[in-house]
Every structure is written in structure tokens, then in C-alpha cells.
ZAKEKE-318654 format. One record per residue (C-alpha): residue in three letters; x, y, z. Coordinates in pm, 1 decimal. Each point is the difference from the previous one (the first is absolute). Example, Ala and Ser with C-alpha at 12.3 -4.5 7.8 and 13.67 -1.06 7.14 Angstrom:
% residues 2
SITE / residu / c1 / c2 / c3
SITE / ALA / 1230.0 / -450.0 / 780.0;
SITE / SER / 137.0 / 344.0 / -66.0;
//
This chain:
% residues 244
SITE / residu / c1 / c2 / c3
SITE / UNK / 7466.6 / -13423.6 / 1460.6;
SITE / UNK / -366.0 / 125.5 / 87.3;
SITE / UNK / -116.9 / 295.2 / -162.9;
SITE / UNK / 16.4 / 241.6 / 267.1;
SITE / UNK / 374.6 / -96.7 / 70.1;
SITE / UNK / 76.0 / 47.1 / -386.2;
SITE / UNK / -137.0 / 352.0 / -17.5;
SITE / UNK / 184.9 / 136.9 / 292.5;
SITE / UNK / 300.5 / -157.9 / -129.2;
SITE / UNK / -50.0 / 168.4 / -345.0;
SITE / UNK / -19.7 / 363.4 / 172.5;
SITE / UNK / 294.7 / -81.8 / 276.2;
SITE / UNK / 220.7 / -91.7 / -275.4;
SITE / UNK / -56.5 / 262.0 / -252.4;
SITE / UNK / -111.9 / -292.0 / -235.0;
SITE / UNK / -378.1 / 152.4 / -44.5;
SITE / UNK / 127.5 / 222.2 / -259.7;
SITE / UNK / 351.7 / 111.3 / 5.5;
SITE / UNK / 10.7 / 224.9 / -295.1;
SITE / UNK / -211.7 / 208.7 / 203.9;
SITE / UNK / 215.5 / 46.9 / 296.6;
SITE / UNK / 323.8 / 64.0 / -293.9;
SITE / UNK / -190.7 / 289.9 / -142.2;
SITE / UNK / -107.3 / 156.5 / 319.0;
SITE / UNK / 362.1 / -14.3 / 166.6;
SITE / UNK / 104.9 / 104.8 / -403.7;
SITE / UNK / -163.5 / 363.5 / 72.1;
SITE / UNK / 319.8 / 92.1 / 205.0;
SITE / UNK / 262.5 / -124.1 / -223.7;
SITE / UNK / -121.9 / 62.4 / -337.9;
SITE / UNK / -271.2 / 257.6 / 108.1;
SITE / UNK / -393.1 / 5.5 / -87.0;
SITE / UNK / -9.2 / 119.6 / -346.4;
SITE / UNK / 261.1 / -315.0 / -75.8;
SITE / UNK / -256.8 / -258.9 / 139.9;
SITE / UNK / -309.7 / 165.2 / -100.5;
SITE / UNK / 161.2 / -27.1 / -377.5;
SITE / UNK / 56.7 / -392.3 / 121.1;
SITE / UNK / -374.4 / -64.5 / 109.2;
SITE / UNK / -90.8 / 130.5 / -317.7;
SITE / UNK / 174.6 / -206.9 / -211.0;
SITE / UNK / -46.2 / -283.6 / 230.6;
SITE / UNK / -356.3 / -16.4 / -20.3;
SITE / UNK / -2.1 / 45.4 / -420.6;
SITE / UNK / 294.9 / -286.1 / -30.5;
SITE / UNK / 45.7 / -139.0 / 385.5;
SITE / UNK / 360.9 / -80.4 / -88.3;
SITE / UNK / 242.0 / 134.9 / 246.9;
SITE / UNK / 302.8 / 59.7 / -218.8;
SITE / UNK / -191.7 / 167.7 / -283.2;
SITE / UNK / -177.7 / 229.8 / 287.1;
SITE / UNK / 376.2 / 45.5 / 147.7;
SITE / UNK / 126.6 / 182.5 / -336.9;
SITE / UNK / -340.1 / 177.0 / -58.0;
SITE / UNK / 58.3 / 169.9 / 266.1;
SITE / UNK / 358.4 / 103.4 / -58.2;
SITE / UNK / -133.6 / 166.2 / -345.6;
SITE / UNK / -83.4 / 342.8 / -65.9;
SITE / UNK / -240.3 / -85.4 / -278.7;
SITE / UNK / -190.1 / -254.4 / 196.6;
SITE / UNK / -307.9 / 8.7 / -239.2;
SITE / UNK / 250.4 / -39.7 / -295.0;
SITE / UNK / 139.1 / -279.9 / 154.3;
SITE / UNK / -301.6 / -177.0 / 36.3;
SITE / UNK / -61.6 / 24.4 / -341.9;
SITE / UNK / 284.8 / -130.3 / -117.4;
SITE / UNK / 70.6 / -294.0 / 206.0;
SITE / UNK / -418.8 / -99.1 / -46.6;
SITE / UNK / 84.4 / -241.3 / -274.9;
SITE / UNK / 249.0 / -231.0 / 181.1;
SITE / UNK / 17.9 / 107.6 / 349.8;
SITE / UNK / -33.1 / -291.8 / 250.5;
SITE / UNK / -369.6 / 8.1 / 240.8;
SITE / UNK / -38.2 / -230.5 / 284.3;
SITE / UNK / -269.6 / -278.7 / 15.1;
SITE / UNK / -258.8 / 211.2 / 127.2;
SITE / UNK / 38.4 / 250.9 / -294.1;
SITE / UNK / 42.9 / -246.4 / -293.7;
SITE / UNK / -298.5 / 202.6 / -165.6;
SITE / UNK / 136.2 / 279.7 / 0.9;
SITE / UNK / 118.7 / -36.8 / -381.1;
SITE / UNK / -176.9 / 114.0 / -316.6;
SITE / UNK / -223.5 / 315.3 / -63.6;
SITE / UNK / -155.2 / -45.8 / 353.0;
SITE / UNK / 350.1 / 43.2 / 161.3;
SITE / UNK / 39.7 / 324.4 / -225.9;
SITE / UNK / -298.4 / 175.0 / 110.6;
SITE / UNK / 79.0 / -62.3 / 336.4;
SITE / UNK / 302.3 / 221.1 / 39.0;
SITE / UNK / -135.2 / 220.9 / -245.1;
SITE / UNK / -260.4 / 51.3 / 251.0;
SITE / UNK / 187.2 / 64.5 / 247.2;
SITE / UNK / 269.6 / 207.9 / -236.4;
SITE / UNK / -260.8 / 223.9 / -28.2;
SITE / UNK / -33.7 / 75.6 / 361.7;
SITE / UNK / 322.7 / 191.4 / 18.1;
SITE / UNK / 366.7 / -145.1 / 128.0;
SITE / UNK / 45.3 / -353.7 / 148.9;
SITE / UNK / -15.0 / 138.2 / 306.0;
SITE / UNK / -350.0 / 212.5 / -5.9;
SITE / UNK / -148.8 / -318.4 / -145.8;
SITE / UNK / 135.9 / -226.3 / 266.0;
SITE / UNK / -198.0 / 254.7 / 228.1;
SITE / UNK / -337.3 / -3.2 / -183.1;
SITE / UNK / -159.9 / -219.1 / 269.6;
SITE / UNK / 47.3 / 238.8 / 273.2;
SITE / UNK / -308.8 / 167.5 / -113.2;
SITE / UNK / -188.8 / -237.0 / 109.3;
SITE / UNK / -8.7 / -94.5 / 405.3;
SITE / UNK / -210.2 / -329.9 / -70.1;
SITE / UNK / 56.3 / -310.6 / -268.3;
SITE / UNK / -356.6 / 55.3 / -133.4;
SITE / UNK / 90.2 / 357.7 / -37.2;
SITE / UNK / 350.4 / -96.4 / -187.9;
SITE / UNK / -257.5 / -164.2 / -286.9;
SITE / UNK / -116.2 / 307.0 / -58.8;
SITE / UNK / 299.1 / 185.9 / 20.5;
SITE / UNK / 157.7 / -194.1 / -279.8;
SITE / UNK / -350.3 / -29.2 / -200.6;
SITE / UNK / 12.4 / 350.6 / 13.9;
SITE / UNK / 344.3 / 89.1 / -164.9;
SITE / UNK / -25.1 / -311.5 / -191.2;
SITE / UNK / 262.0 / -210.8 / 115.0;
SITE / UNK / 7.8 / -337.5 / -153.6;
SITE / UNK / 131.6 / -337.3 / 126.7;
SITE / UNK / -53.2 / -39.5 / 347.2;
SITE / UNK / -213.5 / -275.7 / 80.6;
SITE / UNK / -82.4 / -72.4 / 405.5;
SITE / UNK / 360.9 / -203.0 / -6.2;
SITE / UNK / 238.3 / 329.4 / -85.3;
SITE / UNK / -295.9 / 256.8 / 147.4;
SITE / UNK / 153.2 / -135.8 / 360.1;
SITE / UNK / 330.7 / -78.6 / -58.4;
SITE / UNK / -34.9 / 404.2 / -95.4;
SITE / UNK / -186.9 / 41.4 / 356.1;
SITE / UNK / 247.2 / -204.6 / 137.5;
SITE / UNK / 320.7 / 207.1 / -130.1;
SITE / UNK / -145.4 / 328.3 / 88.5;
SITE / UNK / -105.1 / -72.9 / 368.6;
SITE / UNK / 319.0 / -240.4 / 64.4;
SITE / UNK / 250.1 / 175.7 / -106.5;
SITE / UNK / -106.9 / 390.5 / -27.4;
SITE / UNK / -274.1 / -124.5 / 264.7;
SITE / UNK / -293.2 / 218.8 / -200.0;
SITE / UNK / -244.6 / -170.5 / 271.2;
SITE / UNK / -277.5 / -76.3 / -266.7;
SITE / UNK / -255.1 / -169.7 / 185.6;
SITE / UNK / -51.5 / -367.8 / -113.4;
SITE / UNK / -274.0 / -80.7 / 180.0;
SITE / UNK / -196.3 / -99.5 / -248.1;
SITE / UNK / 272.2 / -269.7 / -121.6;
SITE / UNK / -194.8 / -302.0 / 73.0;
SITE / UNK / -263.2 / 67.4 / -298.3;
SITE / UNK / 273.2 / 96.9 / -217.6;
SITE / UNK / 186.6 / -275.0 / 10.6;
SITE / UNK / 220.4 / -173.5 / -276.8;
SITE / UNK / -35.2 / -374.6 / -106.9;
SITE / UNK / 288.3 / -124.7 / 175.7;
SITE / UNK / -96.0 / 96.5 / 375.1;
SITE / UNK / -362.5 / -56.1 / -44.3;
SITE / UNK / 97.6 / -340.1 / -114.3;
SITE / UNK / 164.9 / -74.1 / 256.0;
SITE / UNK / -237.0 / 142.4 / 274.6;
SITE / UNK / -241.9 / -256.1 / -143.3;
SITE / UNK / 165.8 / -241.8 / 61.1;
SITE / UNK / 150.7 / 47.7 / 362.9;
SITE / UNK / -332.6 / 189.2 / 125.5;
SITE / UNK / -305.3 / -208.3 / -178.3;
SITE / UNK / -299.4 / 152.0 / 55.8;
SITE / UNK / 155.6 / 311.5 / 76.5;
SITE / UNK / -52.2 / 336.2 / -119.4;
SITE / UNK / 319.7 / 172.2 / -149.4;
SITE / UNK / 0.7 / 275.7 / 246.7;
SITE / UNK / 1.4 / -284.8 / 269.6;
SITE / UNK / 268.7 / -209.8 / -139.1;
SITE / UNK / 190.1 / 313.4 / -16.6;
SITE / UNK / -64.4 / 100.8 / 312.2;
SITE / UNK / 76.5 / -315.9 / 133.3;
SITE / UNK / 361.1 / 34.6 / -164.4;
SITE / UNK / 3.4 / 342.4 / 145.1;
SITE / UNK / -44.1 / -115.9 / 346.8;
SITE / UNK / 333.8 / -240.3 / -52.7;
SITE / UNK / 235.6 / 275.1 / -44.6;
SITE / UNK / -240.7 / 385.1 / 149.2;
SITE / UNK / 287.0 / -24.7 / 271.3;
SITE / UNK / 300.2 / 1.7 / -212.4;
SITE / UNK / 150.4 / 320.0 / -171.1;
SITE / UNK / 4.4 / 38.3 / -375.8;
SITE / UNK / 352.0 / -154.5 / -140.8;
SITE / UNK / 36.9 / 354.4 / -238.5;
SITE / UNK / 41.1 / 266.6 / 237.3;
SITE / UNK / -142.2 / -126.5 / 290.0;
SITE / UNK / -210.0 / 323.6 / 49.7;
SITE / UNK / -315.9 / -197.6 / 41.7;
SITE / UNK / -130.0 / -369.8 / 178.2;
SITE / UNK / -128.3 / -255.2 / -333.3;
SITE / UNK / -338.0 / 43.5 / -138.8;
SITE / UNK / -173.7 / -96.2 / -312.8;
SITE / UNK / 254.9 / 87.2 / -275.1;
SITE / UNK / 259.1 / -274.4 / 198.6;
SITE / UNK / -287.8 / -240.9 / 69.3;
SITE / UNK / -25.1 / -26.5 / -388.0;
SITE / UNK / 327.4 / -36.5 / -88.4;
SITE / UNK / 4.5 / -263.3 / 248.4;
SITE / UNK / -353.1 / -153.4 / -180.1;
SITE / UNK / 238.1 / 19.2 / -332.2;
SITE / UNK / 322.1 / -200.4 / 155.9;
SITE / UNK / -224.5 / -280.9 / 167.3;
SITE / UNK / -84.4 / -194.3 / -298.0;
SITE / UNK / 335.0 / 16.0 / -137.1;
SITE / UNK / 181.5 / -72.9 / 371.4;
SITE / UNK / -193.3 / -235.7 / 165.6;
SITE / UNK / -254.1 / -130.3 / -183.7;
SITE / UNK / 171.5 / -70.4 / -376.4;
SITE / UNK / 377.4 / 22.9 / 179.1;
SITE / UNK / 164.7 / 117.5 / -287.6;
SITE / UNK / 196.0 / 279.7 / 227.2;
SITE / UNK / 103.6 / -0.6 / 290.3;
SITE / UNK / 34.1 / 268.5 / 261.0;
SITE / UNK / 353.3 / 216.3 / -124.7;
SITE / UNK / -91.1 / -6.1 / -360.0;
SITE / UNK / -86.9 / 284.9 / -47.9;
SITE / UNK / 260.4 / 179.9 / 183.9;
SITE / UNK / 250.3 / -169.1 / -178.7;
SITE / UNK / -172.0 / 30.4 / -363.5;
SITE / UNK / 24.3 / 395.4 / 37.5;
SITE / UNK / 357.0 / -38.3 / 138.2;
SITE / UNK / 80.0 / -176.3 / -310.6;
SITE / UNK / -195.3 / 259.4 / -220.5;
SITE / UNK / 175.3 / 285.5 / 115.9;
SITE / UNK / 373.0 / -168.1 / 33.0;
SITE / UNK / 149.1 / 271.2 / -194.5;
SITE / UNK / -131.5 / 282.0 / 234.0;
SITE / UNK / 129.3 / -102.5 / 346.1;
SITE / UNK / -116.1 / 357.3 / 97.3;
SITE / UNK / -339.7 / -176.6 / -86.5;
SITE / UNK / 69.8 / -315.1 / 169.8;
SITE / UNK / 136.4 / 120.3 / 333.2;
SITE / UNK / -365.5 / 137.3 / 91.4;
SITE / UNK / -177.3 / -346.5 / -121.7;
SITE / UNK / -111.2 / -230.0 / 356.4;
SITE / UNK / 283.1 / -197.7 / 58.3;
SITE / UNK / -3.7 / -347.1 / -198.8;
SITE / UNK / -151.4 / -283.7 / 245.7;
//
């Protein structure tokens, strides 16, 4: 499968990030203060069924706090353990409820703009990694249209890697563009309220290593991982992409 073909096929099929298009349908079922209590915990833990029950608490902060010790993170926040983990969500405990800290970004209308923001109220733990998937959960799901123009210099590891290495000699802002150009035509799989633009054209820079060039998934996986996550919630489930 070329490229171009396997990043059309991961927006067509919901398969470029389905949690995303969950959440956003999630607004109407379980309403916006429910998700925005998800995001948060998502991006401290990024464990589905821990975010799930944080956001069925009252005492969200308190149950933070007491699940911290043992509660499960996904691979992306292994680190998130120790004092480091602790003064992140006391950070953002400090900010007010889950849900006014889930909102802190809005201040800002730019990613340069969201360093400062966070700088500023001194908000800890949020490397370039979890500083978009943040971008990322505001704009597709509450569609806060922060401008992400400046992406390509802000890159994480992962998609610069692999821009490297399918665009040598390019810049990152014309390997992204490049990607960009694949999939400008084709709506957004979240609420379809916009055409694709950088923030998909990275996600897609993330999934090519592990799709094509390393093959350890394969197109589906994804779907079907968060179907299996969320098996107990088939309110959850029925608003996942269908499984391929």
C-alpha cells in the first residue's frame, strides 16, 4: 500500500484516531462536562477505563489522588509515576475543577502561545507529545479552532522521525505538507466540520512507521483496541468507527 493510499484509508475508516471521533459524538450522550472530565484524565493517565470512572465521580481531584499509586497509564504515559506524576495534577488541581483545567488552553489561540499559557500558571508535565494531544482534544472534539500552524517546528520525535525518513532532504514543514496534500480533500473523521490539515497529517506521520514501514499493525487496530477498551460501556462503543 503506497503512502498516499494508507493515509486516506486511515481518515475514511475512522482508523486515524478513533478515540477522537468517540469523544466528540460522546458530547450528546454523556454531555460536555462528562468528556471534558475524560480528556483530563486521559491526558494525566491515557487509560480509557480509569478516564471512564473519573468522570462519573464527583470528587474528580480526590479520585485522582487516590487511584495515583496503582492506577493503570497507557504506553505513552508510563512516566507518569513518582513525584513528577504528583506535581502534575497538583498543577493542574490548582487551576480549579477538572473541567476549568481541561479548558486552560483556550487562552491561548496559537501552540507557541499555549507554552506560555501553561508557563504562566505553572502547569507541569506536558512535554510537545501531551501539549498536542491537548490541542488535538480541544479543537476535535469541542473544535476550540487553535491555530496549529506552526506544528511543523513543534513537532514530537515520532513524526519527525518518520518525515526523515520518507521526505530526505526535506524540511519538516514540507514533509508535512506533503502529507497534507494526500488527504486537504477529505473531511476530518471527528465531526467532519472541517477538510484535513496539519493536526491529521501528523497523526498520519505517527501511524506510518508502525503500519507500513515496521508492520506491526495493521489498518483496524486501532478501532478494534478501543472497542475492546471500552467493552463494558457499549454506550461508549456504539460511537467508536466501525471495526474493519
Amino acid at each position: 500500500m503506497s503512502y498516499t493510499t494508507f493515509a486516506r484509508e486511515l481518515v475514511l475508516t475512522g482508523e486515524l484516531d478513533p478515540l477522537y471521533t468517540m469523544l466528540y459524538r460522546a458530547r450528546d450522550v454523556k454531555g460536555d462536562d462528562w468528556v471534558k472530565k475524560f480528556c483530563m484524565y486521559l491526558l494525566m493517565f491515557y487509560e480509557t477505563e480509569g478516564a471512564y470512572q473519573a468522570a462519573e465521580v464527583a470528587d474528580f481531584w480526590d479520585y485522582v489522588e487516590a487511584m495515583y499509586p496503582t492506577a493503570p497509564r497507557g504506553s505513552e504515559r508510563r512516566y507518569f509515576r513518582g513525584e513528577a506524576g504528583v506535581a502534575c495534577y497538583t498543577s493542574l488541581r490548582a487551576q480549579g475543577g477538572p473541567i476549568s483545567a481541561f479548558q486552560i488552553p483556550v487562552q491561548a489561540r496559537t501552540l507557541p502561545e499555549m507554552w506560555g499559557v501553561l508557563n504562566r500558571l505553572k502547569i507541569v508535565g506536558f512535554g510537545e507529545y501531551f501539549l498536542l494531544k491537548w490541542v488535538d482534544l480541544l479543537n476535535n472534539v469541542f473544535e476550540a479552532d487553535i491555530d496549529v500552524s506552526d506544528l511543523p517546528r513543534m513537532l514530537p520525535s515520532p513524526p519527525l522521525k518518520c518525515l526523515k525518513t520518507i521526505f530526505p532532504g526535506n524540511t519538516p514543514r514540507e514533509g508535512l505538507d506533503e502529507i497534507v496534500s494526500w488527504i486537504s480533500d477529505l473531511d476530518n473523521p471527528f465531526s467532519g466540520h472541517r477538510k484535513c490539515g496539519y493536526s491529521e497529517a501528523e497523526t498520519v506521520a505517527c501511524a506510518i512507521p508502525s503500519y507500513l514501514i515496521k508492520g506491526k499493525y495493521k489498518l483496524g487496530d486501532d478501532i478494534a483496541k478501543y472497542h475492546y477498551q471500552l467493552r463494558a460501556h457499549p454506550e461508549l462503543t456504539y460511537l467508536l468507527p466501525t471495526m474493519l
